[in-house]
N, C-alpha and C positions, 0 to 999 in steps of 0.2 A: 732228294726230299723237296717236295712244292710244299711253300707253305703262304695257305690265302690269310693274307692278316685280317685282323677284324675290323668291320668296316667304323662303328662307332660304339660308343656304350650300350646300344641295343643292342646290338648283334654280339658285344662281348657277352651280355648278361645271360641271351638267349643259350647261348654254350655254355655257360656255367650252369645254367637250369636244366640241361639235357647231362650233368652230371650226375643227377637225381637218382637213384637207382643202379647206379654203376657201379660195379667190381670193380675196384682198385688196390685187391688184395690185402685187406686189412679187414679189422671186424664192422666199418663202417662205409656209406658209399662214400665216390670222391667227392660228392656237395657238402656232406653232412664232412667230412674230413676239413676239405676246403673251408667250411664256415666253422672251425672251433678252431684251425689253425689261425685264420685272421682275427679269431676273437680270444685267442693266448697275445695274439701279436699286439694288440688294441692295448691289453692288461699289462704286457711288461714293457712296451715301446707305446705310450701312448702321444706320445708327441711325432712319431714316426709314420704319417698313414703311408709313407710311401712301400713301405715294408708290410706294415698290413695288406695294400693289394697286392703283394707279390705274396703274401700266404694267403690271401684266397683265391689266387690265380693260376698256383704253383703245380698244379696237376689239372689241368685244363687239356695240356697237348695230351693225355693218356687218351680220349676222347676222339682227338681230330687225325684227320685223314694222314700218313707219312709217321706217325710218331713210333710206331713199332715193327717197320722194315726190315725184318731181321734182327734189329738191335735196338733198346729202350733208348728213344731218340725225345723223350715230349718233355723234359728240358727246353731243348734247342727247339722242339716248334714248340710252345705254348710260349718262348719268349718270343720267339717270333711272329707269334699270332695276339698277343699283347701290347707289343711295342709301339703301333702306330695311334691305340687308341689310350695307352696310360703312360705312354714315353720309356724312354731310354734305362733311366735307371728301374722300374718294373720291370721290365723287361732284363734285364742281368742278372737280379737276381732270383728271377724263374729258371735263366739261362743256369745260376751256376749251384742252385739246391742237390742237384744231386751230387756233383761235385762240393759240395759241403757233408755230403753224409760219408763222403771217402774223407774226406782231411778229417773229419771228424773221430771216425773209426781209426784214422791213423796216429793221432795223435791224445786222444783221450779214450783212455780205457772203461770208462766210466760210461760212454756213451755206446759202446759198443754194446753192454750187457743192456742196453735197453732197448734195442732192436726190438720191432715186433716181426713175427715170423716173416710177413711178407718184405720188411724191410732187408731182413738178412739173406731172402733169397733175392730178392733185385740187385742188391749189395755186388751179387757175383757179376752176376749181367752186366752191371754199370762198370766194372774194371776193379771192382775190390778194394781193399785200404790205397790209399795213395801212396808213392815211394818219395825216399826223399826228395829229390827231385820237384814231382808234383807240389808237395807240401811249400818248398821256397816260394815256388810261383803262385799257388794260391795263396801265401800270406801278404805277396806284394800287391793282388788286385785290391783297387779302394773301394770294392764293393764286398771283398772276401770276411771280415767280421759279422756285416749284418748279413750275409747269406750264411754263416756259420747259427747267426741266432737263428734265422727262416728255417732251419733245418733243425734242431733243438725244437721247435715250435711244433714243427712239422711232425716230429718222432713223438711228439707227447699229444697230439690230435687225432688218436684213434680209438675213444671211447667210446661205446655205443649208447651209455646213457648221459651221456652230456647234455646239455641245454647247450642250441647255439641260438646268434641274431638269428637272420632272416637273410636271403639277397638284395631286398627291397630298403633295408636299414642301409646294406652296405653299396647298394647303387645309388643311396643318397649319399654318402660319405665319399663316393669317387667322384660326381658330380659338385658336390664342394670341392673337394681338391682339386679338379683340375678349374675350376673358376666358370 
């Protein structure tokens, strides 16, 4: 898997705007998903943007090139096609969303029955609940809580009549944040 990272906040934005229209297996496209997930994120983490870009970031690799070679990879590229231009921690926990929806389904039953269809069937693809195992190690990463919230956020961002911002709101809000 090559993955071209993105060269700066234009060329991130410009891929998140070629999400527009796009199947991402839910009743919404991945922009319109992407932009109510960062705007749950805004509402219950509002002192957090760094977690906000990672839920409007967080399906980005479904999009780019390498992300579904045989197996749902856009996790691992969409952090890696992030990372250079909103840093390290963005970039993990793009990295570890879908491995939040395993610990998640493994460990709380409650979030299991709120799968939306398309979540329960990528659920399989992705490796299914996590085993115990899995679960030790993801409770030790220091990024594994807020990627457990990124993904809680993520499974309740698939409303088709929602109101979200805009990219333009949230392309000012990344450009404050990084200075």
């Amino acid at each position: 898997m090559v993955v071209t990272p993105a060269v700066d906040l234009d060329d991130l934005f410009e891929w998140l705007a070629r999400c527009d229209g796009r199947d991402g297996g839910d009743p919404v496209d991945i922009l319109g998903h992407s932009l109510q997930c960062a705007d749950r994120l805004a509402e219950t983490a509002p002192e957090d943007v760094e977690l906000q870009l990672a839920g409007l970031t967080h399906d980005v690799g479904h999009i780019l090139p390498g992300a579904h070679d045989g197996e749902d990879l856009h996790a691992e590229v969409g952090g890696r096609f992030v990372a250079d231009v909103l840093g390290s921690g963005v970039a993990r926990l793009v990295e570890l969303h879908v491995a939040a929806k395993r610990f998640l389904v493994a460990t709380d039953r409650a979030h299991t029955s709120r799968l939306s269809a398309g979540s329960t069937h990528s659920l399989a693809i992705q490796g299914g609940p996590m085993d115990a195992d899995e679960v030790a190690a993801f409770e030790t990463d220091p990024h594994g809580t807020r990627a457990a919230m990124l993904r809680r956020a993520d499974e309740a961002a698939k409303d088709p009549a929602a109101a979200t911002s805009n990219l333009h709101r949230w392309r000012e809000t990344a450009q404050e944040w990084l200075g």
